[in-house]
C-alpha positions in Angstrom: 148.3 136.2 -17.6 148.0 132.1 -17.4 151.0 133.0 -14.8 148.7 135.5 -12.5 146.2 132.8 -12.8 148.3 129.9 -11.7 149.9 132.1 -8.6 146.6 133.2 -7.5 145.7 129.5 -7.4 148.2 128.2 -6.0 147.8 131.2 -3.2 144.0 130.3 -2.6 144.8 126.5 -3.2 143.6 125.8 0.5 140.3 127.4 0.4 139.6 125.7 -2.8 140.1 122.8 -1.3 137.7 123.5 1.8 134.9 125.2 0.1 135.3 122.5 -2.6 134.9 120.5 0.4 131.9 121.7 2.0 129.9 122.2 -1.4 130.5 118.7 -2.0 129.9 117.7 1.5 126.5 119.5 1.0 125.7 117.9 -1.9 126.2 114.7 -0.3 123.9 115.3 2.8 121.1 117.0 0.3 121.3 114.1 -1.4 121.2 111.7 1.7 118.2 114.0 3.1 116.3 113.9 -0.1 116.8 109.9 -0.4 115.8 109.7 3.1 112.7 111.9 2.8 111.6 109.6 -0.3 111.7 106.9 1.5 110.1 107.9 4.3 107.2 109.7 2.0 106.9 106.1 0.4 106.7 104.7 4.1 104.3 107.1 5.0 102.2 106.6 1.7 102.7 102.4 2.0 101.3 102.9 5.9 98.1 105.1 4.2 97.1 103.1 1.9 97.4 100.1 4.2 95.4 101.8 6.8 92.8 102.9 4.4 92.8 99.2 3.1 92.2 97.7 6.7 89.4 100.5 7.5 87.5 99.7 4.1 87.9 96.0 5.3 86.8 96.5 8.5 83.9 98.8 7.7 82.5 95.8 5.3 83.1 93.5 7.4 80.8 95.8 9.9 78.1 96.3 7.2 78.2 92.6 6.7 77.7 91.6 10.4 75.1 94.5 10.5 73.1 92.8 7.8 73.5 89.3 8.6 72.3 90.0 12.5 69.4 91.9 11.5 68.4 89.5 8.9 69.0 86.3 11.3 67.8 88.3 14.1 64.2 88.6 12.6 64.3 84.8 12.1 65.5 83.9 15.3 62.4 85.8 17.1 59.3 84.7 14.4 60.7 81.3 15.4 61.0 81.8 19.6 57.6 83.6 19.2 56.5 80.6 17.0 57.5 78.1 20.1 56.4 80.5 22.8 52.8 81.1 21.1 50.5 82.6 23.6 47.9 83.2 20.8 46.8 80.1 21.3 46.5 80.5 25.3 44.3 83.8 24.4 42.1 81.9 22.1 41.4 79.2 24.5 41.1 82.0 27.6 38.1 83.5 24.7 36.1 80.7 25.2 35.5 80.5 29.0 37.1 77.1 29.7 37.5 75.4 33.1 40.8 75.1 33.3 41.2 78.7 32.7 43.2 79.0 35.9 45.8 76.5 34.3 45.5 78.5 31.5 46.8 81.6 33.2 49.8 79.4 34.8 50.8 78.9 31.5 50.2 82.3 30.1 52.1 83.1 33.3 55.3 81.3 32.6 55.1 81.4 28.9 55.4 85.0 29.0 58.7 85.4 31.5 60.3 82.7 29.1 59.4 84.6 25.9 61.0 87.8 27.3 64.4 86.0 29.0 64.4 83.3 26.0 64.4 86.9 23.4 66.9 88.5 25.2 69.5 86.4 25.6 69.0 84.4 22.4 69.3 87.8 20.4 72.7 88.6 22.4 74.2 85.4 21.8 73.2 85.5 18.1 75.0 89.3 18.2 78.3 88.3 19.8 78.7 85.2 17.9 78.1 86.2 14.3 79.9 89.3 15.3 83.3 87.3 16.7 83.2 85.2 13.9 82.4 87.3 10.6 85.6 89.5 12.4 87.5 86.4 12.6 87.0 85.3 9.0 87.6 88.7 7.8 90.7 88.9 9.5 91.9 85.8 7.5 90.9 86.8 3.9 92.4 90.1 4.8 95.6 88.4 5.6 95.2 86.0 3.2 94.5 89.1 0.5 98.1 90.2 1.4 100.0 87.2 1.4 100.2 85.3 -1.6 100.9 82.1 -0.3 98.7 79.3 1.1 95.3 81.0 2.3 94.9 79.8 5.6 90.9 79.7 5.2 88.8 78.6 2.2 85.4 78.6 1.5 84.4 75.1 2.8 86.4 76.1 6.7 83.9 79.4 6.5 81.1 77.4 5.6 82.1 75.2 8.9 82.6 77.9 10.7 79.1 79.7 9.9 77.1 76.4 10.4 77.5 76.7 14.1 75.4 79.9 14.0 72.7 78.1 11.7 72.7 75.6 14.2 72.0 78.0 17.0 69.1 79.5 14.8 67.6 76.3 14.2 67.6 73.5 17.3 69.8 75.3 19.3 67.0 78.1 19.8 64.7 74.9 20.6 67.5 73.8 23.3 67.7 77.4 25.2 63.6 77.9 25.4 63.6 74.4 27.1 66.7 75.5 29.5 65.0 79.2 30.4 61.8 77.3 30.6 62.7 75.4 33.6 64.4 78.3 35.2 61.2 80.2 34.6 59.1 77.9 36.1 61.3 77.5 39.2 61.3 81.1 40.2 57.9 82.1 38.4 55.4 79.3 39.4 55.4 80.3 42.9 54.2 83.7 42.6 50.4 83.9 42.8 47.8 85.3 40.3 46.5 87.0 42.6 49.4 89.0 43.7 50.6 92.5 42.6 53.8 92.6 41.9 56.2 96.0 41.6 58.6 96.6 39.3 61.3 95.9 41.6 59.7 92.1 42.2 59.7 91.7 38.2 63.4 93.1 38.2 64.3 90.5 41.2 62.4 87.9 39.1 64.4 88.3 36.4 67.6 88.3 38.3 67.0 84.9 40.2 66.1 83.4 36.4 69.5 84.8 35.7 71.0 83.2 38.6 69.5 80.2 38.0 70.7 80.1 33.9 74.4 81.2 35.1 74.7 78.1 37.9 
C-alpha cells in the first residue's frame, strides 16, 4: 500500500510541485494585496480625517471672522456716523439761520463723504480681518500638527490684530479726512440748485474714486 502511495507520488511528483507552486504563489499575492489594501484603507482614512480636520478648522475660522466683522463692523459705522454727524447740520437748518446756504454746502459734502467714507471703510475692515484671522488660523493649524516650536504665539496674534484696532480707532479718523478732501474736490462744484440724475451721482462717485486711487 505505502508502495502504491510512494509510486503514485513519485509519478505526480511534478504537478505537486507546480500546484504547490501556484497555491503558494497565491497565498503570497493575497497576502501582498491584503497588506496593500490596509494600507491604502489607513491612507484613505489618515487623508479623511485630515480633511475633515482642516474643514472643521476652516469653518471656525469662518464663523470667527463672521463674528468679529459684524461685531467691529457695527463699531466702525456708530463711529464714522459719529464723525460725519449731519444731526447737527439738521438742527441748526430747524432754526432758520443765515448761513443756511453754508449750511447746505456742508450737508452737501458731508453726506457724499459719509456714503464713500462707509463703503470703503467697511471693505477694508472685511478683507483685512478676513486675510488675517485666515492667516493666524493657518498657523495654529500647523502649529496643532507639529509638535515642535509653534511658529506663532499669543503675543505675535495680539500684534498682529492691533493693526485692525488701529484701523477702527484713528485710522477711521485718517480715511474720513482723506475722502473728505476728495469729496470736496469733485462735490463742491456742483450747485444746489442743480438736479442731478443718477448717472451724474454714479460719475460723482467715480471721479471721488479716481481721485482716492491717484
Amino acid at each position: 500500500m505505502f508502495s502504491s502511495i510512494r509510486n503514485f507520488l513519485q509519478r505526480h511528483k511534478r504537478k505537486f510541485i507546480v500546484t504547490g507552486a501556484v497555491f503558494g504563489s497565491l497565498y503570497l499575492l493575497m497576502s501582498y494585496a491584503q497588506k496593500r489594501l490596509r494600507e491604502w484603507q489607513e491612507k484613505e482614512a489618515k487623508k479623511f480625517f485630515d480633511m475633515t480636520r482642516k474643514k472643521q478648522h476652516f469653518e471656525s475660522t469662518e464663523r470667527t471672522c463672521n463674528q468679529t466683522i459684524l461685531s467691529l463692523s457695527k463699531i466702525v459705522s456708530e463711529s464714522i456716523l459719529g464723525i460725519l454727524n449731519t444731526e447737527e447740520i439738521v438742527q441748526k437748518l430747524q432754526d432758520k439761520p443765515d448761513d443756511k446756504l453754508t449750511l447746505w454746502e456742508q450737508m452737501k459734502i458731508m453726506i457724499f463723504t459719509r456714503i464713500c467714507v462707509l463703503v470703503y471703510a467697511l471693505s477694508i475692515l472685511n478683507v483685512t480681518l478676513r486675510v488675517q484671522l485666515n492667516i493666524i488660523g493657518g498657523y495654529l493649524y500647523r502649529d496643532s500638527m507639529h509638535e515642535d516650536e509653534p511658529l506663532i504665539d499669543g503675543e505675535l496674534q495680539a500684534k498682529y490684530l492691533s493693526l485692525c484696532h488701529h484701523f477702527v480707532g484713528p485710522g477711521v479718523e485718517d480715511l474720513v479726512r482723506q475722502i473728505e478732501k476728495a469729496v470736496k474736490r469733485v462735490v463742491e462744484p456742483v450747485s444746489l440748485k442743480k438736479k442731478i440724475t443718477l448717472q451724474e451721482v454714479e460719475q460723482i462717485f467715480w471721479s471721488i474714486q479716481t481721485i482716492l486711487c491717484t
